[in-house]
N, C-alpha and C positions, 0 to 999 in steps of 0.2 A: 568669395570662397565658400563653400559650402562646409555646414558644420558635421561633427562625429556622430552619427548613431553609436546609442552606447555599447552597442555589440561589433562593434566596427571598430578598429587600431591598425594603421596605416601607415608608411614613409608617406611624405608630402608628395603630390604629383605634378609636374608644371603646365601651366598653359601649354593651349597649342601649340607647337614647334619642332614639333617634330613629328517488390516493393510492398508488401502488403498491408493495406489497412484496412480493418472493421468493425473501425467505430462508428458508430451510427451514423447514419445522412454523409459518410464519407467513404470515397470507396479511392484505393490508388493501383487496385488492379485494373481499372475501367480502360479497354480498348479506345483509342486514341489514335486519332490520326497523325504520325511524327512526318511532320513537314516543319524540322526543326528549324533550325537557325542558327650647342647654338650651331647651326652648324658652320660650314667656315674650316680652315686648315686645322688642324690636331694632332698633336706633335707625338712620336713612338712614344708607346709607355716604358715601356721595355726592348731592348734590343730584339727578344724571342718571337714581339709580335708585328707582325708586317703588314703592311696596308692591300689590300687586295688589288690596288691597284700597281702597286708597284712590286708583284708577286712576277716572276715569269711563269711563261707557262710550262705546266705539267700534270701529276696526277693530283688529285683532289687532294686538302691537307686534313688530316683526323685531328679534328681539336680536341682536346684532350679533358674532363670533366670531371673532378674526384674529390668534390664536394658541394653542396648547394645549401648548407648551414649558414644564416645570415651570421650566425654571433660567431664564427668560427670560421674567418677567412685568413687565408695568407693571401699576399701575393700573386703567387704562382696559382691561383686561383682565376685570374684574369683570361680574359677570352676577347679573339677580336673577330666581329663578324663585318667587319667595316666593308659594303657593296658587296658582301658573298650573297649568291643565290643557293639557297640551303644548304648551307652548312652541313659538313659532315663532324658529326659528334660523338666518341665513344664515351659514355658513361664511366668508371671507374674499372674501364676497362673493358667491358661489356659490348654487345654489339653496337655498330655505326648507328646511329640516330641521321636521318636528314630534318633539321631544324626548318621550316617556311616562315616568313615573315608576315606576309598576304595571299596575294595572290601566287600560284607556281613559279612565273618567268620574273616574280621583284623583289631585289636585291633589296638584304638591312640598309637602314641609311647608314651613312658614311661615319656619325658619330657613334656608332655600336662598338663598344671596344668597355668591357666591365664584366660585372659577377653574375650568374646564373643562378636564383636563390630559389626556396620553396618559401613562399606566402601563406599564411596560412595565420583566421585568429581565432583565438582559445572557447573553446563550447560549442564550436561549430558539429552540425553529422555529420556521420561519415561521407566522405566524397566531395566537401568543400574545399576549396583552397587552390592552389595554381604553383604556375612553374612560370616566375619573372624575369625581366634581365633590368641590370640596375648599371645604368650608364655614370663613367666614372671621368674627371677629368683629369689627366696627365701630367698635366702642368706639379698638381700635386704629389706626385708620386715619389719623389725626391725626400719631403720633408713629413710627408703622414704616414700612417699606419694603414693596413688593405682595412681594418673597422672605420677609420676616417676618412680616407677616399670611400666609403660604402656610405656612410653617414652623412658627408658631404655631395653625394650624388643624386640622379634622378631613374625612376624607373622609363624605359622606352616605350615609347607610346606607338599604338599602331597604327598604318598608315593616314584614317582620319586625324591625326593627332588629338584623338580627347579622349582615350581607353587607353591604361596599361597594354603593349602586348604580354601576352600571357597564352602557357597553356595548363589548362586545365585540367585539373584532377580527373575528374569524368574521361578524360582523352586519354591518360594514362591508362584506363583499364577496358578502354574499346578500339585501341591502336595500336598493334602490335610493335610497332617498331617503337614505339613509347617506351618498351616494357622493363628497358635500360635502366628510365629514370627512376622508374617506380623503384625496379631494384636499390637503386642506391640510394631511395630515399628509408625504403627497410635498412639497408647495412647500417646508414648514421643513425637511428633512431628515429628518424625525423617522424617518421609514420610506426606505429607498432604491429603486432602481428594481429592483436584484435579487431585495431581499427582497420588493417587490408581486409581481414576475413570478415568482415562486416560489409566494409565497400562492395568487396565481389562479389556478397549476397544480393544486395541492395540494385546493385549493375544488372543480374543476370536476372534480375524480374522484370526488367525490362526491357525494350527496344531502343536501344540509342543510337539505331546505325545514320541518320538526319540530325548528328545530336552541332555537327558543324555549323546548321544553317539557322543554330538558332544563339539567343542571349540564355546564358546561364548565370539565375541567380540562386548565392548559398542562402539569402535567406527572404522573403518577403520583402521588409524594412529598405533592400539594397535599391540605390539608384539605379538608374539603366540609361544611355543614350540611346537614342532613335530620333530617325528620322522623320520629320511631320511637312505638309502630310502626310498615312502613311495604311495602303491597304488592310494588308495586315501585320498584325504584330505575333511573332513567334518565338515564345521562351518556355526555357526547360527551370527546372523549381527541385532546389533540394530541401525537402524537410525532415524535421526530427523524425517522420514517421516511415516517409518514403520517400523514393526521387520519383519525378513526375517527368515521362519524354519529353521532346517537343513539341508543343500544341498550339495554335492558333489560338492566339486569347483574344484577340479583338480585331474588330474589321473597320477600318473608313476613320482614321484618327485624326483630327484636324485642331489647329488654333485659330482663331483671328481676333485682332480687336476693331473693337467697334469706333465709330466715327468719332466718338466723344472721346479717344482717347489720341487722337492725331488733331493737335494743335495748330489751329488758323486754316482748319481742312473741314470740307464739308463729303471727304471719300466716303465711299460707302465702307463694306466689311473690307478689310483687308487680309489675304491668307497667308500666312507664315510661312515659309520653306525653307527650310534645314535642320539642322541638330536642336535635339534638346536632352538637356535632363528632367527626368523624369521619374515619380516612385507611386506605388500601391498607396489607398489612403482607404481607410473607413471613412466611409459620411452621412448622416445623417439630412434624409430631404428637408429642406428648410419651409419650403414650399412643393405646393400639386404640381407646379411647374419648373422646375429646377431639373427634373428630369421626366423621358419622356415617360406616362403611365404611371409613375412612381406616387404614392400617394404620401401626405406631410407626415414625417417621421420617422418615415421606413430609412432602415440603414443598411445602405449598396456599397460594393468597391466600386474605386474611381480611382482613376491616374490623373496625378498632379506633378504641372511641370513648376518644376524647380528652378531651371535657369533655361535662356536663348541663347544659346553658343554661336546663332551665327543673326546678330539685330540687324544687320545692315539692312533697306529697303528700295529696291526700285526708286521709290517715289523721293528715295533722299530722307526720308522720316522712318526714324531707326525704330525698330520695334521693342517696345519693352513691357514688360511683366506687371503686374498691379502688384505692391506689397505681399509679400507672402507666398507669392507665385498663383497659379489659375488651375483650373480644370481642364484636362483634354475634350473638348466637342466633339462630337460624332461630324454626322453630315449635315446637321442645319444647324448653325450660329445657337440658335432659341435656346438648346438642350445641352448639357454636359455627356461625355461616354457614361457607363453603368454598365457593373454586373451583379446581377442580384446575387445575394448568399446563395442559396441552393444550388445558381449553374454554377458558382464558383468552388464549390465543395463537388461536384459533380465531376466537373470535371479535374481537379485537384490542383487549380489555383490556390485554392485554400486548404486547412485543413487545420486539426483543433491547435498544435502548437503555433501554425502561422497566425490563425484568427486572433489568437491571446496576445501573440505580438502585436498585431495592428490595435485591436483594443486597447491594450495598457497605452500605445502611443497617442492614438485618436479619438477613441470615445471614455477616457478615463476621466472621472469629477475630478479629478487630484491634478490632475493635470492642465496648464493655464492652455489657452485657446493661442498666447501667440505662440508655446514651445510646439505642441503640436502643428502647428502653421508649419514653423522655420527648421525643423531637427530633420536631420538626413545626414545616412553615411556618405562619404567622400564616394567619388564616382571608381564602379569598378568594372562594370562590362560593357562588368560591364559592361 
């Protein structure tokens, strides 16, 4: 299980199963290319809500949405999206919402039947946070509270199963049919009027319309899944200073391990294929050879995986991680990835509040070499 960044506060998530800056050397107006980026029978919870499969047919059903306060649920708070293919949703009333789950023609899974919340945690900038659903069990509903069926629940994972589904604040103010939730998330308080008017500053300096095809992180620090190998990698970056679109941060990502690390095997590299977690790290070259060009010293970002979500191997010889997790490799075994500081501030990977964050974490004296190894928030893009 991965541990808390301390900017990170989270519901547990279960296994799979289901803009302007001018500060110097930083610029976040820079033109940019956005080429973004159990189940089983489950019994009514309530009489009100019906299983889609045992719906007859007719007109589409308006589910109804008139709060998204995790500390302040009732009941009638509950929603079932069980096999709908988007769902029609009015907000507190507000226009219809159609809710997707992945792709256009795929139905929620069959256990989607809980609470619709705003996630969101405290000191984040404007335009962090998201819009979850928090699957609830039934069985319960008799003898708890809509806080305790909430408390006792899981948030829904989307269709890979290792990401919350979610949607994301960013989507709130570049989708118009969204504009519902936004609303209602002004009327409960949940968002105030400076933090919207800030947002939709922050929004309209930019270009987010590719902002789907990519991973958004609130902050640096956060983990990410992706896929390895993996051409390229495309994320959008909200910082204290700016949000940065979708950009190609890196090309030809790969893991393998080496022969010495497969037991009574004389295989050569082996290459890894599937999910991983993943996060930004400072590093410091150890050696002229650690990375390519890099000379001993210099200190580059690098993505370091965290965990192998999926070790199974071909070969029968399951792939696993050295202590502390590894470096993503480029395209030859020999070399770790790297971006040096400058294209990283360049392009707005970085910038002075994210860089502080990665320092205090990675290159801080005060800080021991295993906590910086092992600290990482819980996986969010996600």
């Amino acid at each position: 299980m991965l541990q808390q960044n301390a900017r990170f506060s989270s519901p547990s998530i279960s296994p799979r199963a289901q803009g302007i800056l001018s500060t110097q050397g930083v610029y976040c107006d820079h033109p940019l290319n956005t080429v973004s980026t159990p189940h089983g029978s489950v019994q009514v919870l309530r009489p009100m809500f019906t299983s889609a499969i045992q719906r007859a047919p007719g007109p589409p059903i308006k589910r109804p949405v008139n709060n998204l306060d995790p500390k302040h649920l009732n009941m009638s708070d509950i929603i079932d999206f069980q096999e709908v293919i988007q769902p029609r949703v009015s907000f507190a009333g507000a226009t219809v919402s159609r809710l997707r789950y992945s792709v256009p023609k795929t139905p929620f899974p069959p256990h989607s039947r809980g609470f619709l919340y705003y996630h969101s945690r405290p000191g984040f900038p404007p335009g962090a946070g998201e819009i979850r659903f928090r699957v609830v069990d039934p069985r319960l509903a008799e003898s708890h509270s809509a806080a305790d069926l909430f408390a006792n629940g899981r948030d829904l994972l989307e269709h890979t199963g290792y990401k919350p589904w979610r949607i994301h604040m960013l989507q709130l103010y570049t989708t118009r049919e969204y504009a519902p939730i936004r609303q209602l998330l002004r009327t409960q308080g949940l968002i105030d009027a400076a933090w919207d008017h800030e947002t939709e500053q922050r929004v309209s300096a930019v270009n987010l319309d590719n902002l789907g095809r990519s991973t958004i992180l609130d902050t640096i620090s956060d983990t990410l899944v992706t896929q390895l190998p993996i051409k390229t990698l495309n994320l959008a970056f909200i910082h204290d200073e700016c949000i940065v679109p979708a950009t190609k941060v890196a090309w030809n990502l790969n893991w393998r391990d080496g022969p010495e690390t497969v037991e009574g095997s004389d295989a050569h590299w082996r290459v890894y294929q599937g999910s991983a977690v993943v996060r930004f790290e400072l590093k410091k070259a150890e050696t002229n050879k650690m990375f390519y060009r890099v000379k001993e010293g210099e200190v580059v970002l690098v993505l370091r995986i965290v965990e192998l979500l999926d070790q199974a191997s071909p070969d029968g010889v399951p792939f696993r991680l050295p202590e502390g997790g590894d470096l993503i490799q480029g395209l030859s075994p020999s070399f770790y990835w790297f971006m040096r500081l400058d294209k990283a501030r360049k392009y707005g990977v970085i910038t002075p509040s994210s860089f502080k964050i990665l320092e205090e974490l990675y290159l801080d004296d005060r800080a021991s070499t295993e906590i910086a190894a092992t600290k990482s928030p819980l996986i969010l893009t996600a």
